[in-house]
KOLKE-512963 format. One record per atom (N, C-alpha, C, O): x, y, z; residue in three letters. Coordinates in steps of 0.2 Angstrom, whole numbers, plus 2048, in hexadecimal, padded with zeros to 3 digits. Each point is the difference from the previous one (the first is absolute). Example, Ala and Ser with C-alpha at 12.3 -4.5 7.8 and 13.67 -1.06 7.14 Angstrom:
! KOLKE-512963
8427E4827ALA 7FC806800ALA 804806800ALA 8057FF803ALA 7F98067F9SER 804806801SER 7FC805803SER 803806801SER 
END
This chain:
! KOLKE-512963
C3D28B556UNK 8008077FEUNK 7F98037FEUNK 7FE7FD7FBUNK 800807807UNK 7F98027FFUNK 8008047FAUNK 8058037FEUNK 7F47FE7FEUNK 8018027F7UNK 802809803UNK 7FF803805UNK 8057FD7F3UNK 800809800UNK 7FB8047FFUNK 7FD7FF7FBUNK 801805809UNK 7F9804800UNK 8008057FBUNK 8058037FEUNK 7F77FD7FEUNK 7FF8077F9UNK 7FC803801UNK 7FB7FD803UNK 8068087FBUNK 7FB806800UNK 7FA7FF7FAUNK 8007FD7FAUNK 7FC808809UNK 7F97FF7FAUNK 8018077FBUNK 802805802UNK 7FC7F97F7UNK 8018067FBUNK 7FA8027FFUNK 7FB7FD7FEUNK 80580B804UNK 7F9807800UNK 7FC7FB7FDUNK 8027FB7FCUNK 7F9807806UNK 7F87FD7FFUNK 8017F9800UNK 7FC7FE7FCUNK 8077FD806UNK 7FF7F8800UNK 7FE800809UNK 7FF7FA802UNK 801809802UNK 7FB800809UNK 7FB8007FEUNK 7FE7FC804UNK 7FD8077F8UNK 7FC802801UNK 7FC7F87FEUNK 7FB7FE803UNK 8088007F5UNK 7FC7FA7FEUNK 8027FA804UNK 7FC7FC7FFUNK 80A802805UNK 7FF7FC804UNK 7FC802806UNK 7FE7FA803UNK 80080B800UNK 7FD801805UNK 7F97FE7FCUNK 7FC7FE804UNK 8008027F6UNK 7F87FE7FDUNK 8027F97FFUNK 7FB7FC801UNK 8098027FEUNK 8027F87FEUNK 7FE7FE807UNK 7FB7FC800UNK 808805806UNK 8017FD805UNK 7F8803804UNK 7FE7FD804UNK 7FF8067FBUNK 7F9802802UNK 7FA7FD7FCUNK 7FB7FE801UNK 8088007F9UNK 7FA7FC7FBUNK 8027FB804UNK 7FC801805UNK 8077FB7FDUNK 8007F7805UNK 7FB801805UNK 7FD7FB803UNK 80380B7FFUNK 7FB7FF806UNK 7FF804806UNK 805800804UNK 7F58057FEUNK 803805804UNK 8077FF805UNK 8027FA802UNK 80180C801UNK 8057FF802UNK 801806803UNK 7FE8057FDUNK 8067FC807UNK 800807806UNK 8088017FFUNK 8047FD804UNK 7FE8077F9UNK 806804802UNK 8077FC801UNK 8037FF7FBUNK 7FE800809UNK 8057FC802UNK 8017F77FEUNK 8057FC800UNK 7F58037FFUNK 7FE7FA7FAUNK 8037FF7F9UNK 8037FB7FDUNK 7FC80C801UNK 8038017FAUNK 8078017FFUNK 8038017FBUNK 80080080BUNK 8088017FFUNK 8017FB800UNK 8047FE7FCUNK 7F97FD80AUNK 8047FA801UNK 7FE7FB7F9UNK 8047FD7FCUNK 7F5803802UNK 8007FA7FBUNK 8058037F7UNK 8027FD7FBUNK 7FE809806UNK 8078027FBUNK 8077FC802UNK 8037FC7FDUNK 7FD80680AUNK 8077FB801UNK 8017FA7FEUNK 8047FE7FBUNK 7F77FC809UNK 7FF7FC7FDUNK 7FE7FC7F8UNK 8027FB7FDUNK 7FA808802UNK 8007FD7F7UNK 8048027FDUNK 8007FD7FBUNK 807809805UNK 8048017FEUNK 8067FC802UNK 8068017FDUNK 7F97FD807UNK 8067F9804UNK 805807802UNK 8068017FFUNK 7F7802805UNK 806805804UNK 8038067FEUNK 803805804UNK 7FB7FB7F4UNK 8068037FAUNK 7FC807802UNK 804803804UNK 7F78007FCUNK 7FB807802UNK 7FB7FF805UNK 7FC7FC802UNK 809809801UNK 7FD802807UNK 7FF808800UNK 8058047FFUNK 7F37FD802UNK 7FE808800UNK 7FF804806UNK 7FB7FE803UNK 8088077FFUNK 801804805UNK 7F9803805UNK 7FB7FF7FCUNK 803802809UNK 7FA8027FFUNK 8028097FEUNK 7FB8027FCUNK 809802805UNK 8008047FCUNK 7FE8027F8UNK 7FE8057FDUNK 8037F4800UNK 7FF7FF7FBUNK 7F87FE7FFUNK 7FD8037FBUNK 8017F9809UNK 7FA7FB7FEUNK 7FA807802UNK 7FB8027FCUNK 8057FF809UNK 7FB805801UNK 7FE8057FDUNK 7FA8007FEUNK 80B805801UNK 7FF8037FAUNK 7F97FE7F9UNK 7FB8037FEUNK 8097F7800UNK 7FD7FC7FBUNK 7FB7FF800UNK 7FB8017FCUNK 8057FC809UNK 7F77FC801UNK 7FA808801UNK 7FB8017FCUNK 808804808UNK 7FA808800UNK 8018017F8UNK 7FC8057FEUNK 8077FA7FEUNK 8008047FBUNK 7FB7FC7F9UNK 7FD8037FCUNK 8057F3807UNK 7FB7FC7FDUNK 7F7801800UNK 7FC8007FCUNK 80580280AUNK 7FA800806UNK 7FD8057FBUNK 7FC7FF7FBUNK 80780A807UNK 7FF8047FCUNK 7FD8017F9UNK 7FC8047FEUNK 8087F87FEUNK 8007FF7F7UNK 7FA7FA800UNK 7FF7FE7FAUNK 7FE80080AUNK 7F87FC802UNK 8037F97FDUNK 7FC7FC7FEUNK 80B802802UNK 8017F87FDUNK 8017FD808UNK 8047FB7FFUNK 7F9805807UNK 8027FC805UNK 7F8803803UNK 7FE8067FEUNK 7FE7F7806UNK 7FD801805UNK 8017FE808UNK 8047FB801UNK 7FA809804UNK 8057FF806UNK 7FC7FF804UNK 7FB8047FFUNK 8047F7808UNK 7FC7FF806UNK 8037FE804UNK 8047FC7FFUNK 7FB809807UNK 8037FB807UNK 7FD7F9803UNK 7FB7FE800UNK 80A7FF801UNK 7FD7F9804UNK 8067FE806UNK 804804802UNK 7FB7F7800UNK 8057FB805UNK 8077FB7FAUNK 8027FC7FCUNK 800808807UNK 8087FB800UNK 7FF7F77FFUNK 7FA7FE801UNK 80D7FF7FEUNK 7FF7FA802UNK 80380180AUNK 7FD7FD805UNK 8098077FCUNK 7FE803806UNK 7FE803808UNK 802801806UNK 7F67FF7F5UNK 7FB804804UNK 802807800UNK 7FD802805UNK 8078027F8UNK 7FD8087FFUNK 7FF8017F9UNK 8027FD7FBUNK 7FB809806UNK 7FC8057FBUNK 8058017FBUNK 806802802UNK 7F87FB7F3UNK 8048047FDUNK 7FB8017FAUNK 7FB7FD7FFUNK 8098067FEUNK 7FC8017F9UNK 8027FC7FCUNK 8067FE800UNK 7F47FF7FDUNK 8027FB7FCUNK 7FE8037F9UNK 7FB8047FFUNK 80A7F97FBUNK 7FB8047F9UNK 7FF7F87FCUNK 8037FB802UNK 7FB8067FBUNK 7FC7FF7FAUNK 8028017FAUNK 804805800UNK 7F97F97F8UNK 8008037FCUNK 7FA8007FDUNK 7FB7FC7FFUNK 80480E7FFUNK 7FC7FF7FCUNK 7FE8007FAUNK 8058007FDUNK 7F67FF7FEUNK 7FE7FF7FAUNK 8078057FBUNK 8057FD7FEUNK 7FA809803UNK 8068047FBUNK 8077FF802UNK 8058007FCUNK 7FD7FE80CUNK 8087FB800UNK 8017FA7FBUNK 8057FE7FEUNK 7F57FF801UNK 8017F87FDUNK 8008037FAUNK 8037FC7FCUNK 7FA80A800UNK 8038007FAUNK 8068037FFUNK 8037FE7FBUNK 80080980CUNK 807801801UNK 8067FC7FEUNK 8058017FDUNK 7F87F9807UNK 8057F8801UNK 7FF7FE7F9UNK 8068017FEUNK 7F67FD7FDUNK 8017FE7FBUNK 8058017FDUNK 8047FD7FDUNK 7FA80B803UNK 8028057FCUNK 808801801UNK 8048007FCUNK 7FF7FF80BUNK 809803801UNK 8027FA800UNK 8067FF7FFUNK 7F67F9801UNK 8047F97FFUNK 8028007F8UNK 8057FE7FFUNK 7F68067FCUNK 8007FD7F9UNK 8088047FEUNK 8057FE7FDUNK 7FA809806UNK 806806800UNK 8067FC802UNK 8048007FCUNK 7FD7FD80AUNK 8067FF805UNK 8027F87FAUNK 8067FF7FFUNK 7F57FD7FFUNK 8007FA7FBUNK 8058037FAUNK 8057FE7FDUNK 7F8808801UNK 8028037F9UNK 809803801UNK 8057FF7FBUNK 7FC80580AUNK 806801804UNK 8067FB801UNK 806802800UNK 7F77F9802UNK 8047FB803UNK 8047FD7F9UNK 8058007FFUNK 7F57FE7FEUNK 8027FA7F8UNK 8068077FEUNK 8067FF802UNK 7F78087FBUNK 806803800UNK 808801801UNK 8058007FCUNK 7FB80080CUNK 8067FF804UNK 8037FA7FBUNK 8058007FCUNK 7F77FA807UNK 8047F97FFUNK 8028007F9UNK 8067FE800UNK 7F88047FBUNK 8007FE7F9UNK 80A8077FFUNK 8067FF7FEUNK 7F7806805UNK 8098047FFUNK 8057FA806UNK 8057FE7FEUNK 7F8801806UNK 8077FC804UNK 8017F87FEUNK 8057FD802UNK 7F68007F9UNK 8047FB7FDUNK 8028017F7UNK 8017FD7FCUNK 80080A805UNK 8018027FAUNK 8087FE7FDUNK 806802803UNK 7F97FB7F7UNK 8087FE800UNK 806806800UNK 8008067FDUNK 8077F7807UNK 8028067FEUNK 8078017F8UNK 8028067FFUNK 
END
């Protein structure tokens, strides 16, 4: 039986899309599929959803973008990360870190 898919909470697209850009340039549809996979199937992001993101990353100067060759052979854009995304990325992991312990600490909370 394959895992149950979840949805992503406001603003956590964006720093998995710098996370999955900080690994290594990647074009578009790269970054849907390696979300897929390092999350073992559980998120999967729409390209409705993903394109969006990436012009808005692009736009706010945390991503830089070049066309190149596919694995393929067609034309995609590939991004990158630039210097002000990687401090982006520090900055929404220490946040999403800070969040998280939060959550856990109310649901092992005794009752």
């Amino acid at each position: 039986m394959p895992p149950e898919k979840s949805g992503l909470l406001q603003g956590t697209l964006d720093m998995l899309i710098l996370k999955v850009v900080a690994l290594g340039p990647i074009h578009g549809y790269g970054i849907s599929q390696r979300i897929r996979q390092i999350s073992q199937e559980v998120l999967q992001v729409q390209q409705g959803s993903l394109y969006p993101a990436l012009h808005r990353l692009q736009k706010r100067g945390w991503l830089h973008a070049a066309w190149g060759e596919s694995e393929n052979g067609r034309q995609a854009k590939f991004y990158s990360l630039s210097p002000k995304g990687r401090r982006q990325l520090a900055a929404e992991t220490s946040n999403w870190n800070r969040l998280a312990m939060a959550v856990m600490l109310i649901l092992e909370a005794a009752q």
